[in-house]
N, CA, C and O atoms as a printed pandas DataFrame, in Angstrom:
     atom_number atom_name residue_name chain_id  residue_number  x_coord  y_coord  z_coord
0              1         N          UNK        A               1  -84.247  111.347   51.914
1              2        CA          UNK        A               1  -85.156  110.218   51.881
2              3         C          UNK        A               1  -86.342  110.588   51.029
3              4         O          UNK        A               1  -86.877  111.697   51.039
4              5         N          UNK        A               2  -86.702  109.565   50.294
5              6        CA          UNK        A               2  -87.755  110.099   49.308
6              7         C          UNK        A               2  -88.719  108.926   49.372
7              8         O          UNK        A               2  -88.196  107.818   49.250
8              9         N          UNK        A               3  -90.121  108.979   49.552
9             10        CA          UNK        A               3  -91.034  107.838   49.766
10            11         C          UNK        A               3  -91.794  108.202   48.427
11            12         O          UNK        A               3  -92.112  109.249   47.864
12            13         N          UNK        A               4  -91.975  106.486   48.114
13            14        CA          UNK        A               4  -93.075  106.717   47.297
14            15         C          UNK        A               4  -93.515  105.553   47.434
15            16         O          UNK        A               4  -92.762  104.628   47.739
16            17         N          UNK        A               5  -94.505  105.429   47.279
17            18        CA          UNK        A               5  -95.641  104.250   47.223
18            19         C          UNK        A               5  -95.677  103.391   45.333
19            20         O          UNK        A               5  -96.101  103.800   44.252
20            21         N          UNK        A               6  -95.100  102.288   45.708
21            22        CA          UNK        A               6  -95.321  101.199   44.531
22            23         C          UNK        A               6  -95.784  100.359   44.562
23            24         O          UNK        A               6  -95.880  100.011   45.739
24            25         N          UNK        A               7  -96.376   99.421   43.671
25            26        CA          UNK        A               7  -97.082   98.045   43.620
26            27         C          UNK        A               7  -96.055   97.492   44.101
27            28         O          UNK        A               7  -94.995   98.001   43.735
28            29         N          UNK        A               8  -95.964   96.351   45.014
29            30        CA          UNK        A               8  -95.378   95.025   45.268
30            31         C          UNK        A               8  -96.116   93.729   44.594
31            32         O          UNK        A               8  -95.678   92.808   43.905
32            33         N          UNK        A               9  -97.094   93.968   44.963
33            34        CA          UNK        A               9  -97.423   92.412   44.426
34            35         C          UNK        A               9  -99.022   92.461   43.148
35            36         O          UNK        A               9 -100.233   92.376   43.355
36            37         N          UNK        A              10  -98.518   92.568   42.376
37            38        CA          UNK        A              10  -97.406   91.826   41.713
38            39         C          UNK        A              10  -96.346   92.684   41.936
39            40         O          UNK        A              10  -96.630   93.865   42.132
40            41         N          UNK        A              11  -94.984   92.290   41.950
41            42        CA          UNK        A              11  -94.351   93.318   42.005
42            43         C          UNK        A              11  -94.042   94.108   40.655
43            44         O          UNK        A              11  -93.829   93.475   39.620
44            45         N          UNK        A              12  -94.015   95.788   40.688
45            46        CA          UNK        A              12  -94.154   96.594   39.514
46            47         C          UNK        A              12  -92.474   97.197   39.225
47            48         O          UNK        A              12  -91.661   97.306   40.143
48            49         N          UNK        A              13  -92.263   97.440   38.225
49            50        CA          UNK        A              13  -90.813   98.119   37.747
50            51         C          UNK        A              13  -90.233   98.881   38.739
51            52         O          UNK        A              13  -89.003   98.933   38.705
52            53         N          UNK        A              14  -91.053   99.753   40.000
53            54        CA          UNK        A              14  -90.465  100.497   40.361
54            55         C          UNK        A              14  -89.957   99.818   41.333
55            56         O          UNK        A              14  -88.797  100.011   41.697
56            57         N          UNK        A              15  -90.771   98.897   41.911
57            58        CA          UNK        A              15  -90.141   98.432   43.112
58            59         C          UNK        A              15  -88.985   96.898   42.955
59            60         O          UNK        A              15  -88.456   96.211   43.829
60            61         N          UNK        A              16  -88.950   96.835   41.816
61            62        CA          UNK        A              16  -87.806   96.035   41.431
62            63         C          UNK        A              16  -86.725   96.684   41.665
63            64         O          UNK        A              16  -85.853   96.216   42.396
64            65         N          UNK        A              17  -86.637   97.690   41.163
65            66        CA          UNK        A              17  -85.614   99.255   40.878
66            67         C          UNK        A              17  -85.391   99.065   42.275
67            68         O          UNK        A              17  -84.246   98.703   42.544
68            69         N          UNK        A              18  -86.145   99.206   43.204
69            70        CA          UNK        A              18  -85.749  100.174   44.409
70            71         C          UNK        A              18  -85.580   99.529   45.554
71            72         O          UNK        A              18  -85.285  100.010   46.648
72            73         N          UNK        A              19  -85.826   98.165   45.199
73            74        CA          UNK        A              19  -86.280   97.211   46.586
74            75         C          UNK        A              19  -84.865   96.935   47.181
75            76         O          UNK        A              19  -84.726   96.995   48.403
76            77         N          UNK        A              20  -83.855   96.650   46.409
77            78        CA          UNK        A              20  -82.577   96.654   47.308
78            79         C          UNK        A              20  -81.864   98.122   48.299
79            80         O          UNK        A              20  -81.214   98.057   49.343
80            81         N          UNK        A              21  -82.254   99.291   47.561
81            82        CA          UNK        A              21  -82.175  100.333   48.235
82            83         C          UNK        A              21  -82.834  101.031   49.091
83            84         O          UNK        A              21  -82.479  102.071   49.644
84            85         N          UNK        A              22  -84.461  100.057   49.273
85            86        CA          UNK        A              22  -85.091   99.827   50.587
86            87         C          UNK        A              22  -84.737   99.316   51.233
87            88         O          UNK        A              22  -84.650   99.718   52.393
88            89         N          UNK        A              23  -84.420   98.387   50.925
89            90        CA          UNK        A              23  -83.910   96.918   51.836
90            91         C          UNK        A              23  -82.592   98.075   52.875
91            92         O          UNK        A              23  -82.771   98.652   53.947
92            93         N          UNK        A              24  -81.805   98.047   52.307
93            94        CA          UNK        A              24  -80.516   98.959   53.149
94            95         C          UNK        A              24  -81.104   99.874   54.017
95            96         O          UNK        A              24  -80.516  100.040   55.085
96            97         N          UNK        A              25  -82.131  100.515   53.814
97            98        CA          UNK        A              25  -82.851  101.492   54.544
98            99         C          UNK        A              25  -83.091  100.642   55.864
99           100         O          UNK        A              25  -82.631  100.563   57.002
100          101         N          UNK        A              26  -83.982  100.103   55.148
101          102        CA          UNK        A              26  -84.668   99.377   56.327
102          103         C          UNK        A              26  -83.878   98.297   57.508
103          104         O          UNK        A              26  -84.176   98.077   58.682
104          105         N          UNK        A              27  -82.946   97.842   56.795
105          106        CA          UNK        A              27  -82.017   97.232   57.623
106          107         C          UNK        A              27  -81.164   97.917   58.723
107          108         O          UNK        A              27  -80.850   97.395   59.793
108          109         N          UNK        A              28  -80.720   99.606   58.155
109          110        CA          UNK        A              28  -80.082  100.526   58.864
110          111         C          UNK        A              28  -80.905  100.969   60.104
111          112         O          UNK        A              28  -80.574  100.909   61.288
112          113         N          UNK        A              29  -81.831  101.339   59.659
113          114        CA          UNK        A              29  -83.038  101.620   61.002
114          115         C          UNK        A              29  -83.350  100.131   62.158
115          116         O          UNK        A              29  -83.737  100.300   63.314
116          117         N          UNK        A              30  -83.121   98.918   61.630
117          118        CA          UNK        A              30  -83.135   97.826   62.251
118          119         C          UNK        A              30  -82.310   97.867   63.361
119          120         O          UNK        A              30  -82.500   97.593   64.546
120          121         N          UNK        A              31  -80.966   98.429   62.479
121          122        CA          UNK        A              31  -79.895   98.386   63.216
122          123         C          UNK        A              31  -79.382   99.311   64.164
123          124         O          UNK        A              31  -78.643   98.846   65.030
124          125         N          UNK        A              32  -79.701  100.901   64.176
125          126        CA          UNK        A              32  -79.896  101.765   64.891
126          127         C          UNK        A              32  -80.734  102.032   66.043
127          128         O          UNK        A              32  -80.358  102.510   67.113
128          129         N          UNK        A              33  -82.095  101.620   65.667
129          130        CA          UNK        A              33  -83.351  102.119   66.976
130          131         C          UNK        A              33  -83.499  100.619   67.299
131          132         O          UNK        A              33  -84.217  100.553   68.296
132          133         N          UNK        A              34  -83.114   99.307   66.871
133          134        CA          UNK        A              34  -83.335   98.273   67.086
134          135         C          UNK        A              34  -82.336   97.553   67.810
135          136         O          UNK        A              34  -82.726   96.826   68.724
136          137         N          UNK        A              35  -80.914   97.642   67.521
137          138        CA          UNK        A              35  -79.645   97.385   67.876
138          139         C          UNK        A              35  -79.849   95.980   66.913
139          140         O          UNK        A              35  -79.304   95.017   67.452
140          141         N          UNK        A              36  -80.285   95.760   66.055
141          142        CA          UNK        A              36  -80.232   94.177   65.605
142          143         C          UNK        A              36  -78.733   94.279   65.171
143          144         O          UNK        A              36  -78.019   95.259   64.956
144          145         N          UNK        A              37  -78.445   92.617   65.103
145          146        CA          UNK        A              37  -76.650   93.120   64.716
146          147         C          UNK        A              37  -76.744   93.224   63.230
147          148         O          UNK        A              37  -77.918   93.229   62.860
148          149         N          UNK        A              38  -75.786   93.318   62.168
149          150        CA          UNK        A              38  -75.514   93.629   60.908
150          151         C          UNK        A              38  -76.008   92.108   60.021
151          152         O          UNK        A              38  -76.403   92.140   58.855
152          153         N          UNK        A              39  -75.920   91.177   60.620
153          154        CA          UNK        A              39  -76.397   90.138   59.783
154          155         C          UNK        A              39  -77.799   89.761   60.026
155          156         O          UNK        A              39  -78.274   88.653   59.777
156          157         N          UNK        A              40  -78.513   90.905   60.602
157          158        CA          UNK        A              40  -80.016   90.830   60.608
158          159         C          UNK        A              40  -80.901   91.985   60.364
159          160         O          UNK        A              40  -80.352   93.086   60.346
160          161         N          UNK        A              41  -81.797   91.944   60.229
161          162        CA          UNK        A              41  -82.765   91.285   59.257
162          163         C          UNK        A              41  -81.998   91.211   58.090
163          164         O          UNK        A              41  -81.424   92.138   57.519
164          165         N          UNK        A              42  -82.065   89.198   57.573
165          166        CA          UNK        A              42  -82.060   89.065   56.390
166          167         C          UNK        A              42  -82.975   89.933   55.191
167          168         O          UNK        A              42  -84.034   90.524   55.398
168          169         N          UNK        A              43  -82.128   89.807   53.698
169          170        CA          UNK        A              43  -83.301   90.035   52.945
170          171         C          UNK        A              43  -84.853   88.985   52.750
171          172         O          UNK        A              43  -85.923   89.341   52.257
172          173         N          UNK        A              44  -84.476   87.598   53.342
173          174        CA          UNK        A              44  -85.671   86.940   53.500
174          175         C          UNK        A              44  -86.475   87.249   54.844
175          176         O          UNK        A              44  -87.469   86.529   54.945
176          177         N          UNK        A              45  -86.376   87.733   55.418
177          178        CA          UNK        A              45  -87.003   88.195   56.676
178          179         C          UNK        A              45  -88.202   89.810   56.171
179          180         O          UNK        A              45  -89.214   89.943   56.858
180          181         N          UNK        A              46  -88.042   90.464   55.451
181          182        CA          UNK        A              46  -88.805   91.319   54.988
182          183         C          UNK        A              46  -90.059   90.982   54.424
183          184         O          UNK        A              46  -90.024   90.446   53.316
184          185         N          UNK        A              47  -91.073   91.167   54.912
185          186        CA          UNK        A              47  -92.145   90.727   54.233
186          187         C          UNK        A              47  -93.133   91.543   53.675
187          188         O          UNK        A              47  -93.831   92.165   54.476
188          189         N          UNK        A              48  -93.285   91.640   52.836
189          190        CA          UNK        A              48  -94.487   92.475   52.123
190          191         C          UNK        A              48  -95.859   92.107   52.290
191          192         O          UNK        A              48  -96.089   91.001   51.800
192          193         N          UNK        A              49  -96.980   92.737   52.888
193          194        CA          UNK        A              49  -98.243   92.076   53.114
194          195         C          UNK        A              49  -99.620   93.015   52.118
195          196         O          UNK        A              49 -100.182   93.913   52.745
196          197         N          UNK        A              50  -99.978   92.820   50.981
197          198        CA          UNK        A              50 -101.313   93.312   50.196
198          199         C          UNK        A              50 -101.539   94.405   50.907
199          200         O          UNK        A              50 -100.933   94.309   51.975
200          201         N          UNK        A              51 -102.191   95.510   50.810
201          202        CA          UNK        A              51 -102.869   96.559   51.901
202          203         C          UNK        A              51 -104.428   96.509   51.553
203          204         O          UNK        A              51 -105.034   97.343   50.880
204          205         N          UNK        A              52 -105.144   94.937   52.367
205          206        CA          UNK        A              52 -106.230   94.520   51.851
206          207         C          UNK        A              52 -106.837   93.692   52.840
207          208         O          UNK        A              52 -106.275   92.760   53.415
208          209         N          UNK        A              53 -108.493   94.232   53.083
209          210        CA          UNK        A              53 -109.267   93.314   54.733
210          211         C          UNK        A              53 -109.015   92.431   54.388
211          212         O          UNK        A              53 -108.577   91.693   55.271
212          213         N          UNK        A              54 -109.077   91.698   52.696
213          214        CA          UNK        A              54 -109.313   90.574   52.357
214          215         C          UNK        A              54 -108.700   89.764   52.641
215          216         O          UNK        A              54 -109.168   88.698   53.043
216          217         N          UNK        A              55 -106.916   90.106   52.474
217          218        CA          UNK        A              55 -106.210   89.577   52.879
218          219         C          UNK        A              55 -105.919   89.144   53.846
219          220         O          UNK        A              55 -105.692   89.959   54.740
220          221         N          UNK        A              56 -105.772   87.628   54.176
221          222        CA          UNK        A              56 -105.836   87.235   55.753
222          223         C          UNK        A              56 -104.355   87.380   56.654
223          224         O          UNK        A              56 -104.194   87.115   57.845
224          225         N          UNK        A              57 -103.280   87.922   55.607
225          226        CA          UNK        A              57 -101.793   88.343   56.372
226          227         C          UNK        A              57 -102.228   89.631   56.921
227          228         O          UNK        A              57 -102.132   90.083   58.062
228          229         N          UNK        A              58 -102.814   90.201   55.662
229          230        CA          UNK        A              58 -102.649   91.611   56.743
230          231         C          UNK        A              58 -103.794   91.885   57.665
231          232         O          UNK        A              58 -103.675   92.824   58.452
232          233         N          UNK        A              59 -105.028   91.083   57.656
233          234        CA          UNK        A              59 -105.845   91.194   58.821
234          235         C          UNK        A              59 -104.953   90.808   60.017
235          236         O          UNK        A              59 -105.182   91.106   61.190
236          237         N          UNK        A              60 -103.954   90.137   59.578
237          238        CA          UNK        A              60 -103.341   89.083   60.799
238          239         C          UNK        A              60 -102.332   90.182   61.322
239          240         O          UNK        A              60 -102.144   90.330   62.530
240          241         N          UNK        A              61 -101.784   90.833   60.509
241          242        CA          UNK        A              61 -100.437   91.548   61.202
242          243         C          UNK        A              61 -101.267   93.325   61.402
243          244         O          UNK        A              61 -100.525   94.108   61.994
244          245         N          UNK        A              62 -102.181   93.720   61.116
245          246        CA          UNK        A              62 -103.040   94.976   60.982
246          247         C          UNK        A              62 -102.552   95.782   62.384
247          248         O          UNK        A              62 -101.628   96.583   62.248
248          249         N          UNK        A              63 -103.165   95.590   63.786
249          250        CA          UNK        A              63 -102.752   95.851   64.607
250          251         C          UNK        A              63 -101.303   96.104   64.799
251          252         O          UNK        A              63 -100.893   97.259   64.918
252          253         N          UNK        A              64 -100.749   95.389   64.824
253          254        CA          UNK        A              64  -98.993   95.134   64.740
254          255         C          UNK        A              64  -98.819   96.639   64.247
255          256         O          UNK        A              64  -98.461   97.562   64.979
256          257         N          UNK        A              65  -99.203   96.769   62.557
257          258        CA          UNK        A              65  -98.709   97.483   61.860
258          259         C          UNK        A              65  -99.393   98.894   62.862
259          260         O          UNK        A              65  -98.540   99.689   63.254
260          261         N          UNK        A              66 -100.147   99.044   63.063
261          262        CA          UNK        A              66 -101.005  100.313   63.579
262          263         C          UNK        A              66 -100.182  100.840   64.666
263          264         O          UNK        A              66  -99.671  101.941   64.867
264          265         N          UNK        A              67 -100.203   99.588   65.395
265          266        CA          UNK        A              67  -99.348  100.065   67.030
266          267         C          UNK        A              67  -97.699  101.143   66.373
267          268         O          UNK        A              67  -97.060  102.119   66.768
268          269         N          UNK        A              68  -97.671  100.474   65.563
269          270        CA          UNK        A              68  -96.101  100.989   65.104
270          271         C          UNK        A              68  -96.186  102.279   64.198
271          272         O          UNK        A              68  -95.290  103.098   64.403
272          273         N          UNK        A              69  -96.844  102.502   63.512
273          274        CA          UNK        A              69  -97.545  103.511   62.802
274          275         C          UNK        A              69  -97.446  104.581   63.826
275          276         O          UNK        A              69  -96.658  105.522   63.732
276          277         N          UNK        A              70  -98.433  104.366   64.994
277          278        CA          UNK        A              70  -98.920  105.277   66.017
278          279         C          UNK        A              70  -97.289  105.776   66.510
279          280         O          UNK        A              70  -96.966  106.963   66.538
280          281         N          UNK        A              71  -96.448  104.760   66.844
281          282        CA          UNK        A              71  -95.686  105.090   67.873
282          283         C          UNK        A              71  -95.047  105.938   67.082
283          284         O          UNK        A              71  -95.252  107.129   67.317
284          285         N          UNK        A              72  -94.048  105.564   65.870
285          286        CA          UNK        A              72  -93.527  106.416   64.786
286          287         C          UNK        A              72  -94.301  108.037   64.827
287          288         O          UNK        A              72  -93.522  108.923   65.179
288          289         N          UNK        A              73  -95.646  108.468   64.526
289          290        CA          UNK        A              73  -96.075  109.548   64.349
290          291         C          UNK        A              73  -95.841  110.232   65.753
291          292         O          UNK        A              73  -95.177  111.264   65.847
292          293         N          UNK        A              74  -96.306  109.729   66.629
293          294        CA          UNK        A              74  -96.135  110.441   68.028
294          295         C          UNK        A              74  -94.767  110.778   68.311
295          296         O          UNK        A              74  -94.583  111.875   68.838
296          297         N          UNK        A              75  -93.540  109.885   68.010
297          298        CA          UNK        A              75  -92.253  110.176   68.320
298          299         C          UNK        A              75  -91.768  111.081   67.373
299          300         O          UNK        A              75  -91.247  112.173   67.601
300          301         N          UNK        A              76  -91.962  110.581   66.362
301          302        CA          UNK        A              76  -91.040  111.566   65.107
302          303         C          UNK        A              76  -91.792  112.667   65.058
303          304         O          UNK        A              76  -91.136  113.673   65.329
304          305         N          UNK        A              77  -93.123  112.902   64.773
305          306        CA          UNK        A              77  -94.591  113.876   64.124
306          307         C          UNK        A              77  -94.586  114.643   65.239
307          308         O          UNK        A              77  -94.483  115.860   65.090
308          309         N          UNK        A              78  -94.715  113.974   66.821
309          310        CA          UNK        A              78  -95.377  114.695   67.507
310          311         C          UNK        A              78  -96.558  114.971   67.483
311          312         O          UNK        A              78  -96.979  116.040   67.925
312          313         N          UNK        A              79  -97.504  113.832   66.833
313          314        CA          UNK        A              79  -98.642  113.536   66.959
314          315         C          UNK        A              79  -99.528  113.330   68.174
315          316         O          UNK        A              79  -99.007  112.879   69.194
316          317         N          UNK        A              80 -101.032  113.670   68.149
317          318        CA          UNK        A              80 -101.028  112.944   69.797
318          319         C          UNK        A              80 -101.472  111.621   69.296
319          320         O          UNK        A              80 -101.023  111.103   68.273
320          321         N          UNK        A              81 -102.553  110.997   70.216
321          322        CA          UNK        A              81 -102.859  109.320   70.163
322          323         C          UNK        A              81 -104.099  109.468   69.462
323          324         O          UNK        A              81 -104.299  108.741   68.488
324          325         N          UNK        A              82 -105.222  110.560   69.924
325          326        CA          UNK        A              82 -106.396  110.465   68.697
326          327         C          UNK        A              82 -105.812  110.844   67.372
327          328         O          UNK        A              82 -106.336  110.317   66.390
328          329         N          UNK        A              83 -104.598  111.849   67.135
329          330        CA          UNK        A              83 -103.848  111.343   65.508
330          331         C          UNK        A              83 -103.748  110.701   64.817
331          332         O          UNK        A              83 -103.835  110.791   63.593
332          333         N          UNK        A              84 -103.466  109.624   65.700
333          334        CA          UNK        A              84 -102.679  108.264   65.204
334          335         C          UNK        A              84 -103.940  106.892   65.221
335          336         O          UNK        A              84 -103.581  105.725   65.381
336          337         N          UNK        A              85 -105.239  107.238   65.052
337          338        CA          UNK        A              85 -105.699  106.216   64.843
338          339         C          UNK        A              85 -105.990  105.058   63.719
339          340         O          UNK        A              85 -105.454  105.085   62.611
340          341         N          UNK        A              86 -106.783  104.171   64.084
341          342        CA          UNK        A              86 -106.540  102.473   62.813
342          343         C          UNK        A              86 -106.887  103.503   61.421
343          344         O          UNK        A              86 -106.099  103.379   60.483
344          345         N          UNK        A              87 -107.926  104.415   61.271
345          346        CA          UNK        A              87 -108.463  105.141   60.212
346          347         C          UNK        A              87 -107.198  105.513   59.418
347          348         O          UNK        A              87 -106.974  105.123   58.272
348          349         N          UNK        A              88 -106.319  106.382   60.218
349          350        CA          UNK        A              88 -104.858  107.067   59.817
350          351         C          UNK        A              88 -104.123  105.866   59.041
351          352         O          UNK        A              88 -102.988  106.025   58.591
C-alpha cells in the first residue's frame, strides 16, 4: 500500500491515474471491516470533501472524519486518545 496525498479538486493528473485503484481499495475495506455487500459502496457514493474551515462540507462532516481518524490510529497505531486529537 502506498499513500500519497493528491489534489482532488480540482482534480490533478495524479488522482485521475489513481482514483479507480482507490476506489477498489476503499471498497475492499468497506467490504471486510464493514461487511457491506459487493455492490456497495457505489463509485457515486465516495465523496471527496476540500480539506478547508471554509468549506461548509467539511465543517459539516469534520467530526465524523476525526472520530474515525482516532479510532483507526488507536486500533491499527496503538495510539492512545490524547494521540489522536482534532489537531492530529
Amino acid at each position: 500500500l502506498k499513500v500519497r496525498v493528491v489534489r482532488s479538486s480540482p482534480p490533478s493528473s495524479q488522482f485521475k491515474a489513481t482514483f479507480q485503484e482507490s476506489y477498489q481499495v476503499y471498497k475492499r475495506y468497506q467490504m471486510v471491516i464493514h461487511k457491506d455487500p459487493p455492490d456497495k459502496p457505489t463509485i457515486n457514493q465516495v465523496r471527496l470533501v476540500p480539506v478547508s474551515f471554509e468549506d461548509p462540507q467539511f465543517k459539516s462532516s469534520f467530526n465524523q472524519s476525526a472520530t474515525l481518524f482516532a479510532k483507526y490510529q488507536m486500533s491499527i497505531h496503538k495510539d492512545t486518545p490524547s494521540d489522536c486529537g482534532e489537531n492530529e
